[in-house]
N, C-alpha and C positions, 0 to 999 in steps of 0.2 A: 691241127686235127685233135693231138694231144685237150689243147684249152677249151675248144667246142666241146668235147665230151664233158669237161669237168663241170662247161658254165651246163652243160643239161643236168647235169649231176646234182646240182650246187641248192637247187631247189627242194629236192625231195632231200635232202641232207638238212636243212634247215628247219622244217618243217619236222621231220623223226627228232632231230634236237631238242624243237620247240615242245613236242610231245612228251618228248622221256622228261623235260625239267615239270611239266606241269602235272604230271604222274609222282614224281617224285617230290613234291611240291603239296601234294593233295595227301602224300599221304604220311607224309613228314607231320600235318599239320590234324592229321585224324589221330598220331602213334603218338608226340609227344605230352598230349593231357592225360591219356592213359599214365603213359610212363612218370610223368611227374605224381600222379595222386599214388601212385604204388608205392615208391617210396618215402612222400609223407604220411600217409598212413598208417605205416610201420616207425614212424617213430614217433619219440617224446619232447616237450616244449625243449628240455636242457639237451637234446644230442641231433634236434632238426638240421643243426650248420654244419655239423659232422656230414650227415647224412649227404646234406645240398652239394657240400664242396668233395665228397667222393663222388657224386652223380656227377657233376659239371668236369672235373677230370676225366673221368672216365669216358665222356662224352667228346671230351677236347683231344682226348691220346686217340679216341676210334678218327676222331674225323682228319689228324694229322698222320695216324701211321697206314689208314684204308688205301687214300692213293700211290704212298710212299712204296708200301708193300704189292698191292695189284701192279704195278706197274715196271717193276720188278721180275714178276711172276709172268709179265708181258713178255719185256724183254728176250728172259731166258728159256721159256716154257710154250711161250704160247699165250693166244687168248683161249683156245678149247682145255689148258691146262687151268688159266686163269676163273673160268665158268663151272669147270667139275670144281673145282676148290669152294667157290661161293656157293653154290647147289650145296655142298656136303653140309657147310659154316650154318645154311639157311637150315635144314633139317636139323642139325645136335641143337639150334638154338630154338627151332622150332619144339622138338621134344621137351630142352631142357623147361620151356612154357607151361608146356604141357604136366609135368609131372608137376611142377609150383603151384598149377592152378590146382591139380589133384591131392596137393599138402594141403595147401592152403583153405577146400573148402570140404 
């Protein structure tokens, strides 16, 4: 009874997967040319590898401590503790945009 419900299950579970990667996929692929010409733009022929290899870290610690940490915040918290934290993370990053874009022009 248990395995009948799962295999009904197992379809629409596959399918919401297949969607969340090709959403997240789409816009992975919209965000990072953005992101790369921001920070060469802001720099100079002699400090461009500075620049690249603080981005490329920077980029390497989010995408190895993101799971590390949500997952985590799973465990002990919850996933409703784990969603108000990304909701908050998304807004202070969203502002912090927002005011960059308002220095910047």
């Amino acid at each position: 009874d248990e395995l009948q419900q799962l295999l009904n299950v197992l379809p629409a579970l596959i399918w919401s997967g297949l969607l969340v990667s090709v959403f997240l996929t789409i816009g992975e692929m919209l965000a990072m040319p953005f992101m790369n010409s921001f920070w060469v733009t802001r720099t100079t022929p002699n400090n461009r590898g500075e620049y690249a290899a603080l981005y490329t870290m920077a980029w390497s610690t989010a995408q190895v401590l993101a799971p590390t940490l949500g997952s985590q915040l799973v465990l002990y918290g919850g996933f409703s503790l784990l969603w108000w934290l990304v909701g908050i993370v998304c807004v202070v990053a969203a502002t912090g945009f927002w005011l960059m874009y308002k220095r910047l022009t």
